[in-house]
C-alpha positions in Angstrom: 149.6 -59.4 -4.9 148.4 -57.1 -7.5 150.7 -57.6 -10.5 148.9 -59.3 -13.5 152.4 -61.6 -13.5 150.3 -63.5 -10.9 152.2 -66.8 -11.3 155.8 -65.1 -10.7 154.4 -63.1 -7.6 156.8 -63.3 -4.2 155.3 -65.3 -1.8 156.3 -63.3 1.4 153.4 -60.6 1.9 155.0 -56.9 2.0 153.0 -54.1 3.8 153.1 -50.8 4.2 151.5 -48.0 6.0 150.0 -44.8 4.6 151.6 -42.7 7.2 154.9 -44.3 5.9 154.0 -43.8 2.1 153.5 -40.2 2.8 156.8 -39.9 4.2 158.4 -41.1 1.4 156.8 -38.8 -1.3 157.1 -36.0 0.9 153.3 -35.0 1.5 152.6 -32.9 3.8 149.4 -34.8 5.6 149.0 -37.2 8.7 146.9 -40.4 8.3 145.2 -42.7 10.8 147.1 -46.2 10.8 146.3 -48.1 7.8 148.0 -50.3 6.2 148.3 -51.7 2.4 149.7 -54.6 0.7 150.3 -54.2 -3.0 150.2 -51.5 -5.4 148.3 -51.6 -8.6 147.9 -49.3 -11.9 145.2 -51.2 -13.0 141.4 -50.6 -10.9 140.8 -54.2 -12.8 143.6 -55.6 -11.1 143.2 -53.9 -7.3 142.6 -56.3 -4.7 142.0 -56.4 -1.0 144.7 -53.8 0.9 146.0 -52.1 -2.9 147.3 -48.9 -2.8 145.8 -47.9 -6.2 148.4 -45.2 -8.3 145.7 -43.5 -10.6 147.4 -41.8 -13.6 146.6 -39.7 -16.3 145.7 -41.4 -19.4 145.9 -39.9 -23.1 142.2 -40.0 -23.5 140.6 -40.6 -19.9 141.8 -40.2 -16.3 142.7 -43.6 -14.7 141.1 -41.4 -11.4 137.9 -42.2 -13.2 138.2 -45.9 -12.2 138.8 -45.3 -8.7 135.4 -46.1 -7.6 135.8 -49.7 -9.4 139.4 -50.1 -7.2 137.9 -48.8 -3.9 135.3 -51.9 -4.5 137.6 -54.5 -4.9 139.4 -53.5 -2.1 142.1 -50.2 -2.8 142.0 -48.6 0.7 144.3 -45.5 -0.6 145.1 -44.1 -3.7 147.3 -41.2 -5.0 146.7 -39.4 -8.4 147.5 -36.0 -9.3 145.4 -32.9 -8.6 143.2 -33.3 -11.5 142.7 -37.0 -10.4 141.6 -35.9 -7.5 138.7 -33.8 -8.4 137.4 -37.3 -9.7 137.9 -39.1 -6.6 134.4 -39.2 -3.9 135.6 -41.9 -1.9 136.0 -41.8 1.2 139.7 -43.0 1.7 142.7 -41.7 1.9 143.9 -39.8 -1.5 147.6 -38.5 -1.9 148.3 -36.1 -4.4 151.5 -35.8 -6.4 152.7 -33.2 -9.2 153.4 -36.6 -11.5 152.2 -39.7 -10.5 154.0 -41.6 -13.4 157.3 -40.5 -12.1 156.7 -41.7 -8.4 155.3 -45.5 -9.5 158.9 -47.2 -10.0 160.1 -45.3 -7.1 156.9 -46.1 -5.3 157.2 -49.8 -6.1 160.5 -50.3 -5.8 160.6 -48.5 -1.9 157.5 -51.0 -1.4 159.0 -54.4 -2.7 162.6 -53.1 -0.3 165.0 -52.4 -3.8 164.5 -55.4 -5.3 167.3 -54.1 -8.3 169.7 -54.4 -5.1 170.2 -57.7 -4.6 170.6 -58.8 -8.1 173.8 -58.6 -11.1 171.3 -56.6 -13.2 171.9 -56.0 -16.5 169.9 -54.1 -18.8 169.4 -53.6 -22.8 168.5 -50.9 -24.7 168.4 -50.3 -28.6 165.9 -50.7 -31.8 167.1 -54.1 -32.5 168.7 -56.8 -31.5 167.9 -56.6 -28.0 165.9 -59.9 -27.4 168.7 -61.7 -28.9 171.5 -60.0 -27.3 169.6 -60.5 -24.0 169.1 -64.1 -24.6 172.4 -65.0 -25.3 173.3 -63.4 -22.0 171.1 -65.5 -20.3 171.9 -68.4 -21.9 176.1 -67.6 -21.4 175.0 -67.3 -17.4 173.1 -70.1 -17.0 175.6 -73.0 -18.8 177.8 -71.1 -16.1 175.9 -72.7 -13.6 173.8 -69.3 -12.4 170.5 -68.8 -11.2 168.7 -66.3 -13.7 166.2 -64.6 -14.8 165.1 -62.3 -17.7 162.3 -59.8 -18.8 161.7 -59.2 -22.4 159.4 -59.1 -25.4 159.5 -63.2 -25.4 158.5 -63.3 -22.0 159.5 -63.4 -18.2 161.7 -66.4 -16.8 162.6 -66.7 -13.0 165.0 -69.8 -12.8 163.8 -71.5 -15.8 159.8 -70.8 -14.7 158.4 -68.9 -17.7 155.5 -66.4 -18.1 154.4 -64.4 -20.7 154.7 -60.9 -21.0 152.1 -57.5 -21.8 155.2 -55.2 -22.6 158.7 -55.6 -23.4 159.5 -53.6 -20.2 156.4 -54.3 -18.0 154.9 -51.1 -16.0 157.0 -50.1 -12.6 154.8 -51.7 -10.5 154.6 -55.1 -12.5 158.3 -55.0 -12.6 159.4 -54.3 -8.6 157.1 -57.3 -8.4 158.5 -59.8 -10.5 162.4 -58.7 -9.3 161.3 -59.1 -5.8 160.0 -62.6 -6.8 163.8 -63.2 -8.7 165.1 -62.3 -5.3 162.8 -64.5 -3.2 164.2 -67.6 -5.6 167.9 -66.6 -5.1 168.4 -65.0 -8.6 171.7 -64.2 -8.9 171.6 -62.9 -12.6 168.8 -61.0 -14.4 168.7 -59.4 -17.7 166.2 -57.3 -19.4 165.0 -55.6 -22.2 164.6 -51.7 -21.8 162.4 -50.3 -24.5 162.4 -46.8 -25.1 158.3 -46.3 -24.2 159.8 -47.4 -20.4 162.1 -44.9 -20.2 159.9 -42.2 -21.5 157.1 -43.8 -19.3 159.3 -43.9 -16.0 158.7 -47.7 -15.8 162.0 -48.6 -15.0 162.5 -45.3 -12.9 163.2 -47.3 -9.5 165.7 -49.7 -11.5 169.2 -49.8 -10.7 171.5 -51.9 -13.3 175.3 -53.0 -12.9 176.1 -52.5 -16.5 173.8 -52.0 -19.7 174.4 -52.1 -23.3 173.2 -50.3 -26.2 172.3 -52.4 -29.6 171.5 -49.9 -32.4 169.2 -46.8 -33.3 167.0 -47.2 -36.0 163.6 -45.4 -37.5 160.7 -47.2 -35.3 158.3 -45.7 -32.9 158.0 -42.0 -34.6 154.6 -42.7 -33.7 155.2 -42.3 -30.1 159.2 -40.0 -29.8 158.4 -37.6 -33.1 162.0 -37.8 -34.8 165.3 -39.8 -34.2 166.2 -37.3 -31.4 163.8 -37.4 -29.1 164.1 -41.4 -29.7 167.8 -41.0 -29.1 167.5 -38.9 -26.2 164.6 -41.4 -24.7 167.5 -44.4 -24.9 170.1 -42.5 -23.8 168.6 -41.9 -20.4 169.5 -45.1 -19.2 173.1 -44.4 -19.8 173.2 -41.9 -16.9 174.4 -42.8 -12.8 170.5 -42.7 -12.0 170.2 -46.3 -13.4 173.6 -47.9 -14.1 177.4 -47.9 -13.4 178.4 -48.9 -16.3 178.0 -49.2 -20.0 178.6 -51.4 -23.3 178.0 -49.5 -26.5 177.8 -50.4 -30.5 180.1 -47.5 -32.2 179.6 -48.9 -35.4 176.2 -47.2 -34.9 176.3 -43.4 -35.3 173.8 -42.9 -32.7 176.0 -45.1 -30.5 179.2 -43.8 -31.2 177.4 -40.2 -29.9 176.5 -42.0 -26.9 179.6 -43.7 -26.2 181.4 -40.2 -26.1 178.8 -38.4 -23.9 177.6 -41.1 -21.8 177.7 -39.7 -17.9 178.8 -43.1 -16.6 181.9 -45.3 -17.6 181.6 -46.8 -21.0 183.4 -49.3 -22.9 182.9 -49.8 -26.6 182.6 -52.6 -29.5 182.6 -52.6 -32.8 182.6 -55.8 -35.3 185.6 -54.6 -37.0 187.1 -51.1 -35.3 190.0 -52.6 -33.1 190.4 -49.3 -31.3 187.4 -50.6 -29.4 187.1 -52.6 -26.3 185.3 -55.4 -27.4 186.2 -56.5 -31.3 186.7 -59.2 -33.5 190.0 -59.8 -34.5 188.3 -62.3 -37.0 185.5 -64.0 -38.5 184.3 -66.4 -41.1 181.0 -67.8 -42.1 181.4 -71.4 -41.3 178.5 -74.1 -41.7 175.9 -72.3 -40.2 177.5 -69.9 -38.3 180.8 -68.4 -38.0 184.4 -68.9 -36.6 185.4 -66.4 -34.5 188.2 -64.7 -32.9 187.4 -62.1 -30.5 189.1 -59.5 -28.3 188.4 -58.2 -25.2 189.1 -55.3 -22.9 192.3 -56.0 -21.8 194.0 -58.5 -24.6 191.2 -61.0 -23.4 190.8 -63.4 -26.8 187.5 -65.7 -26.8 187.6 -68.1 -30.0 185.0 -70.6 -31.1 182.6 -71.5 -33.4 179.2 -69.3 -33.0 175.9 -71.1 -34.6 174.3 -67.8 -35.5 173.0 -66.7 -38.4 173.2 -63.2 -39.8 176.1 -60.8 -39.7 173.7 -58.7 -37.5 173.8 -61.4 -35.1 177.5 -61.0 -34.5 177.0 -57.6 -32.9 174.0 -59.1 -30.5 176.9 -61.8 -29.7 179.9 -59.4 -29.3 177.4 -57.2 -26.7 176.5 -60.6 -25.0 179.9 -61.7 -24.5 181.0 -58.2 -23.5 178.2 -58.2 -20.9 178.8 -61.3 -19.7 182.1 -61.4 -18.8 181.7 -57.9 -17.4 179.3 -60.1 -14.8 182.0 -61.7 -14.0 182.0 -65.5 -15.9 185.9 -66.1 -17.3 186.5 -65.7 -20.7 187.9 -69.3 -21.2 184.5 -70.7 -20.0 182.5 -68.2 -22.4 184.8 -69.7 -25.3 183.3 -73.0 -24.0 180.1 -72.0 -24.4 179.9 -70.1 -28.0 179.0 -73.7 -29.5 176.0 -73.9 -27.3 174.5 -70.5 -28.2 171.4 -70.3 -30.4 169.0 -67.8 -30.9 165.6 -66.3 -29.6 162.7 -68.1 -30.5 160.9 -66.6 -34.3 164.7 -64.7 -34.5 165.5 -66.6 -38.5 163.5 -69.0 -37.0 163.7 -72.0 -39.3 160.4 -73.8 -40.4 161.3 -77.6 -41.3 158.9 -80.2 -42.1 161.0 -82.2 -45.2 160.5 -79.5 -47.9 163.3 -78.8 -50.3 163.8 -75.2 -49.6 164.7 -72.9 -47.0 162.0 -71.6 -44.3 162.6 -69.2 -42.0 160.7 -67.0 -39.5 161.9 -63.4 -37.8 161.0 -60.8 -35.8 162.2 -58.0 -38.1 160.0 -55.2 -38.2 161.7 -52.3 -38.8 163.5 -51.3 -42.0 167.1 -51.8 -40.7 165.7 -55.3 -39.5 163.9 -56.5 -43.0 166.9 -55.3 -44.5 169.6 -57.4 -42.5 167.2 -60.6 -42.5 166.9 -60.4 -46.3 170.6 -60.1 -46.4 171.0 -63.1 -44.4 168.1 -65.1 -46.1 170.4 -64.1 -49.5 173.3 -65.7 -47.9 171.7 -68.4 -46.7 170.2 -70.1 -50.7 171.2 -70.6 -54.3 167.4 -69.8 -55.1 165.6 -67.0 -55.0 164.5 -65.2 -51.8 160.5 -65.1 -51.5 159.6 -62.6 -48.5 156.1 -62.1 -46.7 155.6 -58.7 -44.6 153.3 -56.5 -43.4 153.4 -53.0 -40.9 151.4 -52.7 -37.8 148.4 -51.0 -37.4 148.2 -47.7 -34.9 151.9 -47.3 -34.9 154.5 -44.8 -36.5 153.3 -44.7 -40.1 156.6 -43.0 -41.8 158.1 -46.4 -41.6 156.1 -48.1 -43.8 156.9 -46.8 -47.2 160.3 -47.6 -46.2 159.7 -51.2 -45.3 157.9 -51.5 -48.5 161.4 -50.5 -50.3 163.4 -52.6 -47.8 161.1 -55.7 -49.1 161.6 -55.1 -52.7 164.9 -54.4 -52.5 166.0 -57.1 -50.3 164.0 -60.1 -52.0 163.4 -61.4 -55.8 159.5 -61.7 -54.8 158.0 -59.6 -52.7 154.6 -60.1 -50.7 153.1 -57.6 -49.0 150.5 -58.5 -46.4 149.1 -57.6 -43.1 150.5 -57.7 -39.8 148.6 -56.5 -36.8 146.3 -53.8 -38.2 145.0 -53.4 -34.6 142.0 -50.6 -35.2 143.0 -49.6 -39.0 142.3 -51.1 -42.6 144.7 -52.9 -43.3 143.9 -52.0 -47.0 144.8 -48.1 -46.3 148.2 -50.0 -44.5 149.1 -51.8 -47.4 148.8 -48.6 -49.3 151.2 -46.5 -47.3 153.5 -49.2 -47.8 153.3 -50.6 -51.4 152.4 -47.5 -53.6 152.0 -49.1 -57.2 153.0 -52.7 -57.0 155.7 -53.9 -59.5 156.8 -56.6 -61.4 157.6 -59.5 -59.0 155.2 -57.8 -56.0 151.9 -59.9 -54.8 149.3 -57.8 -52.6 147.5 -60.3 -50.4 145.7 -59.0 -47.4 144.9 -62.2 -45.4 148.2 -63.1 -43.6 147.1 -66.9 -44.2 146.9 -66.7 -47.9 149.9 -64.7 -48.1 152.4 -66.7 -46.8 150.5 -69.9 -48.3 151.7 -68.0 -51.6 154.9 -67.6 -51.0 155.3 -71.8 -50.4 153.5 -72.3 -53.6 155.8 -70.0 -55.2 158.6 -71.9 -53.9 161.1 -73.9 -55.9 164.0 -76.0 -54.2 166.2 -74.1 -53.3 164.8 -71.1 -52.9 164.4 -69.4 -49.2 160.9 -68.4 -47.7 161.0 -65.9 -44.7 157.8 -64.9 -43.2 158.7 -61.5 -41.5 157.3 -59.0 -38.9 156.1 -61.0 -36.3 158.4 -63.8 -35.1 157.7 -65.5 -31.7 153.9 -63.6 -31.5 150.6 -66.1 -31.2 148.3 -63.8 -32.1 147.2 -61.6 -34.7 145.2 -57.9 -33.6 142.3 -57.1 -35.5 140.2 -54.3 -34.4 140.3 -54.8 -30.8 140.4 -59.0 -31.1 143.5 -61.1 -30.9 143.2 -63.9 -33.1 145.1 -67.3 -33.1 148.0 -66.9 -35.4 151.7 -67.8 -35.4 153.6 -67.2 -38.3 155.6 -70.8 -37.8 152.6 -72.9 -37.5 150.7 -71.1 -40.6 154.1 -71.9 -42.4 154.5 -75.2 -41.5 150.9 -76.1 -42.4 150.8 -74.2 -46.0 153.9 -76.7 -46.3 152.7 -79.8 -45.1 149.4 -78.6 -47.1 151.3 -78.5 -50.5 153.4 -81.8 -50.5 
């Protein structure tokens, strides 16, 4: 197999023949017999019988590398017309207007529609969605289900785990590890659909019972431009070429848009608008957590106590719930199950090694996500809040002023860091983002030192949250991923103090 998700590769061998592939994208050529066995995007990655899918890339042609796929064993590639001007090789090259479009439909025609055998459900949205999709896991599999999921936390198939490159991995990845879910009698699978796949056609060759939108935020400018092309990138999923039907936020303006235009069937929640489908007739913050009364579509009422933290977090668990019983698990069992719930690991993440104040890691790294965390971390103590975060390197810069102000504004002492700078100075990052430091605002550059600040600065009571990078082990500095996890560098500066 050719995917780099080697460990959750199908066992049964697929095969194809060049004649067949042809066919199927509608080329106009005859081949001798020959046959391949796995498709790859990656001429690292090819391996004996590959059809290798060479696309172009925003600085160099992947048609470049073909010489380096035919060597380890590609025996037929296609590319587009400028690919093939690259290609000397003497095997069999098929050319295609867009070869990005055709490598989900490619794949998934390969691996015999995977998508079809499974409940699929997919989740699309700036935040919220590895939450949201791990609670509907979770739901599923105290129902007794065999599941899996795809996300930014990884790749489970029946409890088997494997890390993950993307969020949503390439098309070809992807068939790959759904055939695999299918080979091991998945019944269930969610997953996380980022807005790069959909631009990307990675999920193009997907095909999803029901799929739920989280929220629209200000992230990946970088990549979409403004909020509408972002929108319009999400809202593709919400259309009869990739689902049947759809769960949408409308307390989210971008949501409540989509829930009106959507071309599918589309049922709505809200946290507090009972003209919507999915609503809560009631909640209070209880222990750590909330009670919780919640309608369905039709009268169905779910009650129970939910050990989440956040008010954010009871949208992620309305969608969840929504989605689930839309899979069909009864309503009475989900009930059951609300006590059982917890979140995504490095979701408020708490950091606990006998310390007398409140530790917590998250994810948040976007403005509407450092704001809600804060908000919760200010719920959550008597203290003050002390906050560690940084902004990405090579990534949509108009955000980071705005996290800056989302910092300050959420916490009573504000430390602005790194995160992964990737090629830039992380300096000129902290710049963009800080402006003139204030009163009650530390600059510290080394992500280390940084959060061992904020523990110093600690008084009992008070809540440290370390934010930006959650469940990631790594930290990317010019081209090198170093050890680093925010939980383990919080815990030691801890430990290291008392």
């Amino acid at each position: 197999m050719s995917s780099q998700h080697t460990d959750l590769a199908p066992v049964e061998v697929f095969s194809k023949t060049i004649e067949e592939l042809a066919r199927f994208i509608g080329a106009d050529k005859t081949f001798a017999e020959l046959i391949f066995t796995g498709v790859t995007l990656n001429s690292r990655n090819a391996k004996n019988g590959d059809l290798f899918i060479a696309l172009p890339g925003a600085k160099v042609h992947g048609a470049t590398f073909a010489d380096q796929a035919i060597s380890q064993g590609a025996v037929a590639l296609i590319t587009d017309e400028a690919g093939s001007h690259l290609i000397h090789a003497e095997v069999p090259v098929l050319v295609v207007g867009d070869p990005r479009f055709w490598v989900g439909p490619i794949a998934s025609w390969f691996y015999r529609n995977p998508f079809s055998a499974l409940d699929a459900v997919g989740i699309t949205g700036t935040n919220g969605k590895t939450t949201t999709a791990s609670l509907v896991e979770q739901i599923w599999r105290l129902d007794g289900r065999t599941t899996g999921f795809i996300g930014t936390i990884g790749i489970t198939i029946d409890g088997e785990e494997s890390n993950a490159s993307f969020t949503t991995p390439e098309g070809t990845d992807l068939q790959e590890i759904v055939s695999t879910m299918r080979e091991r009698h998945v019944r269930n699978m969610v997953m996380e659909v980022s807005s790069h796949a959909l631009s990307q056609h990675r999920v193009t060759g997907a095909r999803f019972r029901v799929v739920g939108f989280t929220n629209l935020t200000q992230d990946h400018l970088d990549f979409h431009g403004d909020m509408e092309s972002y929108f319009q990138a999400k809202a593709k999923l919400f259309t009869p070429d990739f689902a049947e039907l759809a769960l949408v936020n409308i307390d989210d303006q971008y949501g409540a848009r989509l829930h009106s235009d959507a071309q599918i069937p589309t049922k709505s929640y809200s946290r507090s608008n009972h003209r919507a489908d999915w609503f809560y007739e009631s909640f209070e913050e209880s222990g750590a957590g909330f009670e919780v009364k919640i309608r369905g579509a039709g009268g169905v009422l779910i009650e129970g106590h939910l050990p989440l933290l956040g008010l954010h977090n009871l949208d992620n668990a309305l969608l969840a719930i929504g989605l689930t019983v839309e899979s069909g698990v009864d309503p009475i069992a989900v009930a059951a199950y609300l006590k059982s719930l917890h979140a995504p690991v490095g979701r408020l993440e708490p950091v606990s090694v006998g310390q007398k104040f409140l530790a917590l890691v998250d994810y948040a790294h976007t403005p509407d996500a450092v704001s809600r965390a804060l908000a919760t971390a200010r719920s959550l103590t008597s203290g003050r809040v002390i906050a560690v975060l940084g902004c990405g390197g090579d990534r949509d810069k108009t955000k980071r002023p705005i996290m800056g102000t989302a910092l300050r504004t959420g916490s009573d002492l504000a430390i602005f860091t790194s995160d992964n700078p990737r090629s830039e100075d992380p300096t000129q990052i902290l710049a963009e983002m800080v402006g003139e430091p204030g009163e009650n605002e530390i600059v510290e550059v080394d992500r280390r030192a940084a959060i061992a600040t904020a523990v110093i600065e600690a008084a009992p009571g008070d809540c440290v949250i370390v934010l930006g990078k959650g469940h990631e082990r790594g930290q990317e500095i010019n081209g090198v991923k170093y050890p680093f996890d925010d939980r383990i560098e919080l815990a030691r500066a801890i430990e290291e103090l008392s």
